[in-house]
C-alpha positions as CSV (number, residue, x, y, z in Angstrom):
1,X,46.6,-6.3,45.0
2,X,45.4,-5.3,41.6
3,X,46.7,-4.3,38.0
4,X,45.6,-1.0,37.8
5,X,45.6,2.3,35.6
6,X,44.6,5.9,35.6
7,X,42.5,6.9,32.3
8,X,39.6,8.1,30.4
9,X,37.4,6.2,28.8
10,X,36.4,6.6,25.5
11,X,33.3,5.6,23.4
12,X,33.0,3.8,20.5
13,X,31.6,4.7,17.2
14,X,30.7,3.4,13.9
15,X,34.1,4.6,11.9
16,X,36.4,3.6,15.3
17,X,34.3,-0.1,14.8
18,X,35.1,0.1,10.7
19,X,38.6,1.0,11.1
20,X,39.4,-1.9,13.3
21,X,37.2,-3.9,11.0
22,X,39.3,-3.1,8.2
23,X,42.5,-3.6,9.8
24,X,41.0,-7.1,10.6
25,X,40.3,-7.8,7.0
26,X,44.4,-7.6,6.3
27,X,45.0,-11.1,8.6
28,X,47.8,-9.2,10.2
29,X,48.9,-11.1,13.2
30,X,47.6,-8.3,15.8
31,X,45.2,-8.5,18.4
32,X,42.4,-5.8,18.5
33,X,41.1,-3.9,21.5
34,X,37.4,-4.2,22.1
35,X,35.4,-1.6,21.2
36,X,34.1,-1.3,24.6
37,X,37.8,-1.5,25.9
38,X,39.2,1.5,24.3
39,X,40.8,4.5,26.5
40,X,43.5,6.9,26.6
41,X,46.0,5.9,29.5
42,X,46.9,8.8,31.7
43,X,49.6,6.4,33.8
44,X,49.7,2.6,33.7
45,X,50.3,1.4,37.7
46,X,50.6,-1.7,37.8
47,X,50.4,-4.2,40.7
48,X,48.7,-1.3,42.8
49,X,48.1,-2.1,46.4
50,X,44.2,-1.8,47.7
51,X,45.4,0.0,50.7
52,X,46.2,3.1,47.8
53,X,43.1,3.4,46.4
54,X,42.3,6.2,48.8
55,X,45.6,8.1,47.7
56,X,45.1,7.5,44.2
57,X,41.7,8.9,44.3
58,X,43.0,11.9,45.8
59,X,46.0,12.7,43.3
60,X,43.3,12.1,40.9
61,X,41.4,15.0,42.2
62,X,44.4,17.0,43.0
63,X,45.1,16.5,39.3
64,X,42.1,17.6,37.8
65,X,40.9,20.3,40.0
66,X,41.9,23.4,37.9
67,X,40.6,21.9,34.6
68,X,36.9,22.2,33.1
69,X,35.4,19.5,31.1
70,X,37.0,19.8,27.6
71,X,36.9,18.7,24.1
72,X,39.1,16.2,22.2
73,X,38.9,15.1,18.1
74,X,40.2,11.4,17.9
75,X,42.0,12.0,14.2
76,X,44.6,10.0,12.2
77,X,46.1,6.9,12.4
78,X,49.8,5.9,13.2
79,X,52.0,3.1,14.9
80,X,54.4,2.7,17.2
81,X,57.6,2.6,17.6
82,X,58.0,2.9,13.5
83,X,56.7,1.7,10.1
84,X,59.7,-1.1,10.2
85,X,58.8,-2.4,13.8
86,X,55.2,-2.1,14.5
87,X,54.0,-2.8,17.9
88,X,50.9,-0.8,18.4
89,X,48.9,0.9,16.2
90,X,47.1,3.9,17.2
91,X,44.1,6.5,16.9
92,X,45.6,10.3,17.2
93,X,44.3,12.3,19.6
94,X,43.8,16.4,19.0
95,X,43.5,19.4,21.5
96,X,45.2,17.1,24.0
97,X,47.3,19.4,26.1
98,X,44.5,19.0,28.9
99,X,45.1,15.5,29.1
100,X,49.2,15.9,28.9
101,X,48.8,18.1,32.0
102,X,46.7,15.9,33.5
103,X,48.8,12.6,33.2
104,X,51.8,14.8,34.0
105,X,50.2,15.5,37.3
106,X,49.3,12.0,37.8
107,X,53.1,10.8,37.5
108,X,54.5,13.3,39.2
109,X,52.5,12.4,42.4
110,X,51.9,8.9,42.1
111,X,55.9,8.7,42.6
112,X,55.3,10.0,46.2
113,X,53.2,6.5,46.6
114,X,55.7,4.0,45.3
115,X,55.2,4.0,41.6
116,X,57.6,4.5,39.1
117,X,57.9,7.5,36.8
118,X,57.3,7.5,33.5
119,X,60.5,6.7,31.4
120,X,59.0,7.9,28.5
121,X,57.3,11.7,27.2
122,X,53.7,11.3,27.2
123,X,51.7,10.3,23.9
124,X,48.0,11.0,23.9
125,X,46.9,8.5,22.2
126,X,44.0,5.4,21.8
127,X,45.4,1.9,21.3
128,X,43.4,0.0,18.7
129,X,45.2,-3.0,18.3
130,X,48.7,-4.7,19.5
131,X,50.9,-6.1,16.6
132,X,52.7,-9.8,17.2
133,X,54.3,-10.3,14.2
134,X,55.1,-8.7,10.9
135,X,52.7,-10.9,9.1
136,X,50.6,-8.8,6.1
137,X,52.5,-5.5,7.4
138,X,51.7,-4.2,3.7
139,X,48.4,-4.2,4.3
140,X,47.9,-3.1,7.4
141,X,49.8,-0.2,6.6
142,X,47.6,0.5,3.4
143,X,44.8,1.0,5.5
144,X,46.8,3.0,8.1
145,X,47.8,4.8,5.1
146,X,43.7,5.5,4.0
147,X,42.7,6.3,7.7
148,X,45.7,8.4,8.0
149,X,43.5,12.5,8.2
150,X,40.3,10.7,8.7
151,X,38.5,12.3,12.0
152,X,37.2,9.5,13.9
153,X,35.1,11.8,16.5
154,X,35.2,15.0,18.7
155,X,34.5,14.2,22.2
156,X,33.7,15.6,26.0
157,X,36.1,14.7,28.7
158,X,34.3,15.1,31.7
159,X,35.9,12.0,34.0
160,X,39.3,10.2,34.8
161,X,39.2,6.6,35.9
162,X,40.8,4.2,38.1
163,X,40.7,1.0,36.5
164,X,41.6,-2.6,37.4
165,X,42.7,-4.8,34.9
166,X,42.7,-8.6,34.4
167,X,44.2,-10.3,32.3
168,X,42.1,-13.4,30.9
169,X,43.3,-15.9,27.5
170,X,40.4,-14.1,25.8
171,X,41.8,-10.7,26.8
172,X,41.6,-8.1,29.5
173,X,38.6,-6.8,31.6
174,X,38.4,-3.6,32.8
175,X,36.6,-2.6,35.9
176,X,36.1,0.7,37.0
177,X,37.2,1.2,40.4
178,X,36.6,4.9,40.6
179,X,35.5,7.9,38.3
180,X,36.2,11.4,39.4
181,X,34.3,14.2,37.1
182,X,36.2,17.0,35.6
């Protein structure tokens, strides 16, 4: 058994690393993801049997197989669920109706396995940190507010991942269990 999730990785660059140290600077009570750590979830699993893997893999596949290797421009900045409640803050995502199909895909046949569908639409998005408190919520939101139209990147999606994740005091790791190319 292993906490697993479907996504694609993404790498980090120098104004994703000063945008996260910025939000640092504000003290908010958050906890940032690592650089190396950041991704776009296509479906969160779970506690994800090892006898699956094989399945997985294959919806995966299934999922992909129609779609060439395309482009995607990490811009703006935002939160979720709302400026009064903030939870997560986030890294837009543009020209992401690839990856909506894609994680559509994902859900819709990962149900045949045993895992739940989503509840929620899908949101393309990149987690950059996880907010615990509303401490300094003024100023994180000033530099949400500068980093709003900024365009952090334009980059090539060429795999999906199978990930494991384990949860540790000093955060998660991430292992890659399997990459399928696009």
């Amino acid at each position: 058994m292993f906490r697993g999730f479907i996504a694609i990785d993404i790498e980090s660059n120098k104004k994703l690393i000063d945008f996260e140290n910025e939000i640092k600077k504000t003290e908010a009570d958050l906890k940032l993801v690592e650089p190396e750590n950041i991704h776009i979830t296509l479906k969160f699993l779970g506690d994800t049997e090892e006898k699956h893997l094989e399945e997985i893999k294959d919806i995966i596949t299934k999922s992909i197989e129609d779609i060439e290797p395309f482009n995607i421009k990490l811009k703006g900045t935002g939160v979720f669920p709302n400026q009064n409640y903030i939870k997560v803050v986030w890294v837009g995502i543009e020209n992401s109706g690839p990856i909506a199909e894609i994680a559509q895909k994902i859900d819709n046949q990962t149900v045949k396995i045993g895992f739940k569908k989503e509840k929620r639409g899908f949101s393309p998005h990149l987690t950059i940190a996880r907010v615990k408190t509303a401490r300094n919520k003024d100023k994180l939101l000033q530099v949400l507010e500068k980093y709003r139209d900024v365009e952090f990147a334009d980059i090539k999606v060429e795999a999906v991942k199978l990930k494991k994740s384990e949860l540790t005091p000093k955060g998660p790791i991430y292992t890659d269990l399997q990459e399928i190319k696009i």
